[in-house]
C-alpha positions in Angstrom: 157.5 8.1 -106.9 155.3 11.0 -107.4 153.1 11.2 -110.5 155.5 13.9 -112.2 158.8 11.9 -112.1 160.0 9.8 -114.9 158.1 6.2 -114.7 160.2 3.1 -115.3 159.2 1.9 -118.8 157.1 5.1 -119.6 158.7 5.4 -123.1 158.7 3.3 -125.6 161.6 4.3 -127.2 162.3 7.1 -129.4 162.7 6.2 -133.0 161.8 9.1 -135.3 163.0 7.8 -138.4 162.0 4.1 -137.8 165.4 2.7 -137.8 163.8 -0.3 -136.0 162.3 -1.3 -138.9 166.2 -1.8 -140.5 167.0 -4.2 -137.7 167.2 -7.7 -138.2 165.4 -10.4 -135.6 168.6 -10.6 -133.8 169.5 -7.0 -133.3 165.9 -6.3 -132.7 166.5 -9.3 -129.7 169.6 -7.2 -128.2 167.4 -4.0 -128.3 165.0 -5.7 -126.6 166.7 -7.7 -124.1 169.3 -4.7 -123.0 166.2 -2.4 -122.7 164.4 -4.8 -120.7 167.4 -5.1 -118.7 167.8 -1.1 -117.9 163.9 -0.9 -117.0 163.7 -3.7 -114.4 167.0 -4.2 -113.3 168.8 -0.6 -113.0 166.4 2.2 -113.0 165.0 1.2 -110.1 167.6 1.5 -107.8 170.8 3.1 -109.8 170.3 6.6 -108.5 170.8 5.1 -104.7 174.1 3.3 -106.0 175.2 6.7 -108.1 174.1 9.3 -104.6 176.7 6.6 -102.6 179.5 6.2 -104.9 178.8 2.4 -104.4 179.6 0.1 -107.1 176.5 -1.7 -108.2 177.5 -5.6 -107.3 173.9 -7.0 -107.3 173.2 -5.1 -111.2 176.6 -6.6 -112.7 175.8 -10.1 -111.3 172.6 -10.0 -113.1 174.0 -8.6 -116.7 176.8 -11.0 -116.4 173.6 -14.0 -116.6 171.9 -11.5 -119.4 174.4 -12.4 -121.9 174.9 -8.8 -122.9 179.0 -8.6 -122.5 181.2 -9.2 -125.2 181.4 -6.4 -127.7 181.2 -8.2 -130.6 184.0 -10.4 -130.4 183.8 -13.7 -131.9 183.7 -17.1 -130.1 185.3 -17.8 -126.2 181.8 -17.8 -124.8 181.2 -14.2 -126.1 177.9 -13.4 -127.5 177.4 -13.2 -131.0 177.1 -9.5 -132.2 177.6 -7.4 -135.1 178.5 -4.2 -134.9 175.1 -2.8 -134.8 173.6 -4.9 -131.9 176.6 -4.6 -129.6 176.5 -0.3 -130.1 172.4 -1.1 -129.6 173.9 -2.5 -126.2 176.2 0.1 -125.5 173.3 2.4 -125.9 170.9 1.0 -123.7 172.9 0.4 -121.0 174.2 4.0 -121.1 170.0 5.4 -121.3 170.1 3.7 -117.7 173.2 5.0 -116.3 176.5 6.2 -117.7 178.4 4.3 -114.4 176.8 0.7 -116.2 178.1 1.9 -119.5 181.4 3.0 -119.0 181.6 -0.3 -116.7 181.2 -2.4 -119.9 182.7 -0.6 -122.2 186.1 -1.4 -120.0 185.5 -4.5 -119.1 184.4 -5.6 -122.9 185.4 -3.1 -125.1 189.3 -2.5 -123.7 189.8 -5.5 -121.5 188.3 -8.3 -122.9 189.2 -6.8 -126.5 192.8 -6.3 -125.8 193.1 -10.0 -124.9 190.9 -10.7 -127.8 193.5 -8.8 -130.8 196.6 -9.3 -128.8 196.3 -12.3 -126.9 197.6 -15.8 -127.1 194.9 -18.3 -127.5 195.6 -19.7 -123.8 194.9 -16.3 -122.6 192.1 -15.9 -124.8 190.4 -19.2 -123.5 192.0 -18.6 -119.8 190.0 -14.9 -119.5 187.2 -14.3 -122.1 184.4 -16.9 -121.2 184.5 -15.6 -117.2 184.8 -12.1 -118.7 182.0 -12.5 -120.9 179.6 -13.8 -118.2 181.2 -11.4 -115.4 182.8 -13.6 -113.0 186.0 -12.1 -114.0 186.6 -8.5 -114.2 189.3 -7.1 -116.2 190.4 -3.6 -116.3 192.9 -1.7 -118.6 195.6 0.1 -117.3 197.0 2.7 -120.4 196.4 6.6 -118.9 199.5 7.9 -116.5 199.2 11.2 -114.5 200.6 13.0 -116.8 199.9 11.3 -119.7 196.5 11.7 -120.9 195.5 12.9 -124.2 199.4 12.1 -124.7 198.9 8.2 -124.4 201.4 7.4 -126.6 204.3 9.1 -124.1 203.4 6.8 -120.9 206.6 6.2 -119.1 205.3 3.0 -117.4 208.4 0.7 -118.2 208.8 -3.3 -119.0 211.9 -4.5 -117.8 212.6 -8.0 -119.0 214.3 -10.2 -116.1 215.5 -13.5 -116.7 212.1 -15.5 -117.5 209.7 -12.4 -116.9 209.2 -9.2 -116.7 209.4 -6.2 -114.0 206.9 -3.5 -114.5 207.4 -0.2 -113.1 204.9 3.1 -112.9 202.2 4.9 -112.0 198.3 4.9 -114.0 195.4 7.5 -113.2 192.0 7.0 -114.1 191.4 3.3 -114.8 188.2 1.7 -114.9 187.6 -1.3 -112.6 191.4 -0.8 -111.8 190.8 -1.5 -108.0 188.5 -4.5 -108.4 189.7 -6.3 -111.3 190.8 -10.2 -111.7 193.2 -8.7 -114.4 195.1 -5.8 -115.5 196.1 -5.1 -119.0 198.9 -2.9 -118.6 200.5 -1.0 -121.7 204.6 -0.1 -120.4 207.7 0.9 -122.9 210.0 -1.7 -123.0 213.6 -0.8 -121.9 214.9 -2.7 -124.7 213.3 -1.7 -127.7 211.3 1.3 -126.5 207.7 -0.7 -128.0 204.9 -0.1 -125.9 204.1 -3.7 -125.3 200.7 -5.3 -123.0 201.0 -7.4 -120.2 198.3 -9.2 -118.1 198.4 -8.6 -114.3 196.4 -10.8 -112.0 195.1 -9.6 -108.4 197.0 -9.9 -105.7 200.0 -9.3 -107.7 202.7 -8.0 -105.3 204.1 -4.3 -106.2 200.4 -3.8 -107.7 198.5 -0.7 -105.4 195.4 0.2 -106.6 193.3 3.2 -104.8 190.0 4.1 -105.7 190.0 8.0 -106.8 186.8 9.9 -104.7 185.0 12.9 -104.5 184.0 12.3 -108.6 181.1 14.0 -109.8 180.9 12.3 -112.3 179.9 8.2 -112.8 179.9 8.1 -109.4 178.6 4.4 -109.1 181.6 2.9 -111.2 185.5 3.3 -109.8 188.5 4.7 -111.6 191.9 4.0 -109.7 195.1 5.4 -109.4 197.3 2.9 -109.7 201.1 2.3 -108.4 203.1 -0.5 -110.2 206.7 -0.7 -108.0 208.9 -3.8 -109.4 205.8 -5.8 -110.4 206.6 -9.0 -112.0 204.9 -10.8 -114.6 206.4 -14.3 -116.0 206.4 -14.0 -120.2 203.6 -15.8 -120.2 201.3 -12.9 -118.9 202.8 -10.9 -121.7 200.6 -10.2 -124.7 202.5 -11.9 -127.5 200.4 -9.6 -130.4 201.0 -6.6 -128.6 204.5 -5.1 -130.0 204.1 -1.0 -130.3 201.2 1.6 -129.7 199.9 0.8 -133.1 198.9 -2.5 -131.3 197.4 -0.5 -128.3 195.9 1.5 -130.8 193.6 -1.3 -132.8 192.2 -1.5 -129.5 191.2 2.3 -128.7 190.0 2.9 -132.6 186.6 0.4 -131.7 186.0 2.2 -128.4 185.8 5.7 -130.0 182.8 4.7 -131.8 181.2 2.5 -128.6 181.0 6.5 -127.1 179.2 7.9 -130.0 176.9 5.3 -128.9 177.1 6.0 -125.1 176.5 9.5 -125.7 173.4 8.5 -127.8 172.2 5.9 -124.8 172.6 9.7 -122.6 170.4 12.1 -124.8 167.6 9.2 -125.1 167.2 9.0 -121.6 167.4 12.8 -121.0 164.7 13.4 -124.2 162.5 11.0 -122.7 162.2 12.1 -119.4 161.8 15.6 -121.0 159.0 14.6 -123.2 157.4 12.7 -120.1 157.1 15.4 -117.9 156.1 17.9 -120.4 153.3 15.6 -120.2 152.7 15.6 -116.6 153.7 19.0 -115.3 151.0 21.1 -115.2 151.3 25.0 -115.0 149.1 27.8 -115.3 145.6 25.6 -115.5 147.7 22.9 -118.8 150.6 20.9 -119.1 153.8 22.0 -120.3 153.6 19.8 -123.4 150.7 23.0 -125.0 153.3 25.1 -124.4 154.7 26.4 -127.8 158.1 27.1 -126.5 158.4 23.7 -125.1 157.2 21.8 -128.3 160.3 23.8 -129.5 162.4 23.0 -127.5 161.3 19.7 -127.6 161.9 19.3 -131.3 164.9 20.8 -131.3 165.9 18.1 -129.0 164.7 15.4 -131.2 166.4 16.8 -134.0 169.8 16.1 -132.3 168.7 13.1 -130.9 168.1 11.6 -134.2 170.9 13.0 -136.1 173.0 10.8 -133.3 171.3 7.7 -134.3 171.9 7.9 -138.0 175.4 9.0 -137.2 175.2 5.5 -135.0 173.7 3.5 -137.7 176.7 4.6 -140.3 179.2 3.4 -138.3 178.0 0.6 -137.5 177.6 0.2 -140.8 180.9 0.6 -141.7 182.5 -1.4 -138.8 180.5 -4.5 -140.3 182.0 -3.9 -143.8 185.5 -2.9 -142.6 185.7 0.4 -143.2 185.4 2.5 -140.3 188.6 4.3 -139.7 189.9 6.0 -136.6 189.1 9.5 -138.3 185.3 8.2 -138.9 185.1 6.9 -135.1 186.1 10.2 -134.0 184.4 12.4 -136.1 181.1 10.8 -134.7 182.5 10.6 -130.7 182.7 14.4 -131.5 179.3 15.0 -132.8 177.5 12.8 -130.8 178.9 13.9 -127.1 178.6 17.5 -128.2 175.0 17.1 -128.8 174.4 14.8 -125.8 175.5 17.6 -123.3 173.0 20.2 -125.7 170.1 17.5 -125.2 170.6 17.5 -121.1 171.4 20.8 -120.4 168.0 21.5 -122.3 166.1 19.1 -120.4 167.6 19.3 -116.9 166.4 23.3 -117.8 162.8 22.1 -119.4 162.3 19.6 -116.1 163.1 23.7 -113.8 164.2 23.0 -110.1 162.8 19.2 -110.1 165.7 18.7 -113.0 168.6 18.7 -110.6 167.3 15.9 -108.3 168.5 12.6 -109.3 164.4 10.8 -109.1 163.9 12.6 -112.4 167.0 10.8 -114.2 168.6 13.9 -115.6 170.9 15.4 -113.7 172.8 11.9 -113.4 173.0 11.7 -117.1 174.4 15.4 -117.3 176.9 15.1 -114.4 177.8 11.6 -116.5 177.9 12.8 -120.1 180.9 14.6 -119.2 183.5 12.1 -118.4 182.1 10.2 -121.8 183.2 13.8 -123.5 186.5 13.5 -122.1 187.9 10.0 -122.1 189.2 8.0 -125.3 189.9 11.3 -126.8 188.5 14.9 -126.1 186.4 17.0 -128.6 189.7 19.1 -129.0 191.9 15.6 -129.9 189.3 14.4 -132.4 188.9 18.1 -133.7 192.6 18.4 -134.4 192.7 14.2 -136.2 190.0 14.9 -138.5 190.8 18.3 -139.1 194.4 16.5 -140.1 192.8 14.0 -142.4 190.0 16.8 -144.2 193.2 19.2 -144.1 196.5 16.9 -144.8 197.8 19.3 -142.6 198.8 18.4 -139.2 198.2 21.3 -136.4 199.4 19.6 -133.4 202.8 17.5 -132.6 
């Protein structure tokens, strides 16, 4: 490492506003523990993993012993967090690499929380302790080809067949689709038309999963597309509290918020390596940092930076005291992934030609920030939902 890139533990954090000071000795403990975690344990050797396309093996190992995974679901081995500490989580892992984030947010805040609303209690204490300490992964199979914003028109089907079920399609971009223990797959039910959830195990027959490449995006975690021809499932693996989309749905409201804080994790990590090398990089006889354009640009960042943490704060807030609606969730996945990509693109500019190699940690959070301003609803969808509730007027179908 050369003295002008990004040192591991250089900052200590950006807090502004001192919304430390609000946290209680066990959020403060998952702040802690998950930046700990990113410092020693991924930015040293993410960038290798993310350049390869390589899933990170050695790094999940290692969280799964952390005790980081779970979300905030209660009990089944999970650990205990409030809303607050497990976006605190969220955050940190996504300041080290969007890849690790989006990895946990499947695996805990789809997966493991799908089984958690929807499940039976032998499923529940069948998958969530492994899940929560990584020796199972789970993945969750919703998004078809031609179904993405659209979610609610997937054309997987359920086909009940004597004692179980026959599951038929096709699903694109799904998280830890081609490595996971367990599937939960959302198909229409012939009978009823109800989008219903089912549990699909590895090795499966009729179950094809193939990693999708050349992504320039999250490169170090993989999506899959995923065939399903005459895949059967006994009723058992069926997800007895999942009975429409409005089911599916519960599910999807609490991730829209876990990307506000992903987001967040992304313009932290690209503010601090911007502030660090304003330090070091020296140009005409001073540093960048006694530059007055930079401390502008600098500021400017922080500005948006901070606002993204109080939005953070609020809905955690209002997760804890049960009122954080799907409207609230979006409008702050909006806000916080449209100033994310303003915070990179200014320091991947601020950091010149040294900001598109991946040593300086920037250009992996900007290639990154865009799949979290895509999936679980783009800036157009949550434009249009909010718009609907400020508006009572609907603009789309």
């Amino acid at each position: 490492m050369t003295d002008l890139q990004v040192g591991i533990g250089d900052a200590l954090g950006t807090d502004y506003f001192f919304i430390r000071d609000q946290l209680t000795a066990d959020q403060l403990g998952y702040l802690t523990r998950a930046r700990q975690f990113v410092d020693d344990e991924v930015l040293p050797t993410i960038n290798e993993y993310w350049d390869a396309a390589q899933f990170p093996w050695p790094m999940v190992e290692k969280l799964g012993a952390a005790g980081l995974v779970g979300d905030g679901i209660e009990g089944y081995g999970c650990p205990a967090m409030d809303p607050l500490s497990a976006g605190l989580v969220t955050m940190e892992l996504s300041r080290g690499d969007g890849s690790l984030g989006t990895f946990v947010g499947v695996q805990a805040g789809l997966a493991m929380r799908a089984i958690a609303y929807c499940g039976s209690e032998v499923q529940k204490r069948r998958w969530l302790p492994p899940m929560a300490r990584l020796e199972k992964i789970g993945a969750f199979a919703l998004t078809e080809p031609d179904h993405g914003s659209d979610s609610v028109a997937l054309e997987t089907t359920a086909r009940r067949d004597g004692d179980g079920w026959v599951l038929d399609g096709a699903k694109k971009w799904i998280g830890n689709g081609s490595i996971a223990d367990v599937v939960v797959v959302w198909a229409r039910d012939t009978e009823d038309g109800q989008v219903k959830g089912f549990l699909v195990e590895k090795g499966t027959p009729g179950y094809d999963a193939r990693v999708i490449e050349r992504k320039a995006s999250l490169r170090a975690v993989w999506q899959a597309e995923i065939a399903l021809d005459g895949v059967r499932v006994d009723e058992a693996d069926r997800l007895p509290g999942a009975r429409s989309f409005k089911d599916t749905g519960r599910v999807l409201a609490s991730t829209r918020s876990s990307c506000a804080w992903m987001a967040l994790g992304h313009a932290v990590a690209g503010f601090e390596a911007a502030l660090t090398y304003a330090h070091r990089r020296r140009q005409f006889g001073r540093t960048l940092a006694h530059s007055q354009i930079i401390q502008q640009r600098l500021v400017r960042m922080l500005a948006d930076v901070t606002a993204m943490q109080l939005y953070c704060l609020q809905i955690a807030r209002l997760a804890e005291a049960g009122k954080l609606s799907d409207t609230l969730a979006g409008l702050a996945k909006l806000h916080n992934t449209s100033k994310a990509r303003t915070v990179l693109a200014e320091a991947r500019d601020l950091l010149g030609g040294n900001g598109i190699l991946l040593d300086f940690h920037v250009m992996r959070h900007m290639a990154d920030i865009e799949s979290v301003h895509t999936f679980e609803g783009t800036e157009t969808m949550q434009t249009l939902i909010v718009g609907r509730d400020i508006t009572g007027v609907g603009a789309f179908t």
